[in-house]
C-alpha positions in Angstrom: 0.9 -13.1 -0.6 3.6 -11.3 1.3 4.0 -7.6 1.9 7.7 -5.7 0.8 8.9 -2.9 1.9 11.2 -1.0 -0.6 13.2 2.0 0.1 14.2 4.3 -2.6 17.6 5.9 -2.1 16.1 8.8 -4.5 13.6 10.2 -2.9 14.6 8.8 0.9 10.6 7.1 0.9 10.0 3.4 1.6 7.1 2.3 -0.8 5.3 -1.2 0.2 4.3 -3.6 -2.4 1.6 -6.7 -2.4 3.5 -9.3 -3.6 2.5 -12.3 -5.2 4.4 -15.4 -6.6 3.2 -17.2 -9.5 4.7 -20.1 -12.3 5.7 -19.0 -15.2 5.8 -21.9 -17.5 7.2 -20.0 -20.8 10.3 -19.5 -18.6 10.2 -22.2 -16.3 11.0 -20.1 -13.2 8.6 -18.6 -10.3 8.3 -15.1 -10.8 6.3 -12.0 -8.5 3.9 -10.0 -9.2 4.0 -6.4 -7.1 0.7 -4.0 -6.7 1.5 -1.1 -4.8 -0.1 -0.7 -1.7 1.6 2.8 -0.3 4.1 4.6 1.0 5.5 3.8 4.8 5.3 6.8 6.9 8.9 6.7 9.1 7.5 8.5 12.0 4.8 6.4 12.7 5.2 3.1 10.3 1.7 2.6 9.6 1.7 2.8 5.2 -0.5 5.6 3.5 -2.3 4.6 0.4 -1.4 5.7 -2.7 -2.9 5.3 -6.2 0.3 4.5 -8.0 0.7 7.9 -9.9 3.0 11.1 -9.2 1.0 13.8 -8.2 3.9 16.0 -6.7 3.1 18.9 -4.5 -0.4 18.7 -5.7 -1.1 16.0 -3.8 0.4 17.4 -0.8 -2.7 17.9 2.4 -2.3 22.0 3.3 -1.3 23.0 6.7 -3.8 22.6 9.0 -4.4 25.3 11.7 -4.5 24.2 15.5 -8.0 25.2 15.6 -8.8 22.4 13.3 -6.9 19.2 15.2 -10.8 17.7 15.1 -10.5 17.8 11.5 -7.1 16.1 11.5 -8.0 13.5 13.5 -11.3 12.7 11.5 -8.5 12.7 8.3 -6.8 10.4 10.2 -9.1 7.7 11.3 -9.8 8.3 7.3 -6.9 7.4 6.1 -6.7 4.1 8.6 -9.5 3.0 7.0 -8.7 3.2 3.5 -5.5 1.3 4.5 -7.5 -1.2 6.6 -10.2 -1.9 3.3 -7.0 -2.4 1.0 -5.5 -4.9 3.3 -8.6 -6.7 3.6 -8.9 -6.2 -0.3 -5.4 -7.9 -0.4 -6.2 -10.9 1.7 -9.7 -11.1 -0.4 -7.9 -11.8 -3.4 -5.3 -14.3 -1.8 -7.9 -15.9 -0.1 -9.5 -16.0 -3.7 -5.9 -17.1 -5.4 -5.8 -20.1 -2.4 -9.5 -21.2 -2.8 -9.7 -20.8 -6.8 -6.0 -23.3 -6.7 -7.7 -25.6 -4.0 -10.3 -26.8 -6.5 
């Protein structure tokens, strides 16, 4: 398992991908397999989940008054959490991969 970070010239965002390296026999090569984890936020480099679809502007969290920072920082500690579960979803699965090859 090895994290990537890919930035796309496009849209100027850095998407980060699970990556995972496999045989493949048919072809006789080592190939990877990518799950998307999120995108990398540049301010603060800590990755924001994503589901893997566009939503465009729908998606998109409204303003949030000053009045409401408690709010923000409850999204917040939100949001590091869900990133937090899918690492340790991540390393569950390559602890899986590494046990399940073991035997």
């Amino acid at each position: 398992m090895a994290i990537i970070k890919q930035f796309d010239k496009r849209s100027g965002i850095t998407y980060v991908y699970d990556s995972k390296s496999y045989y493949d026999k048919e072809k006789k090569c080592s190939r990877a397999k990518r799950t998307l984890i999120g995108k990398l936020d540049p301010e603060t480099g800590e990755i924001i989940p994503t589901d893997g679809r566009n939503k465009g502007a729908k998606s998109q969290k409204p303003a949030v008054s000053p009045e409401l920072d408690k709010d923000k920082h409850i999204r917040e500690l939100e949001d590091e959490v869900r990133q937090l579960r899918l690492q340790i979803r991540a390393l569950q699965k390559e602890l899986e991969r590494i046990n399940g090859s073991m035997m």
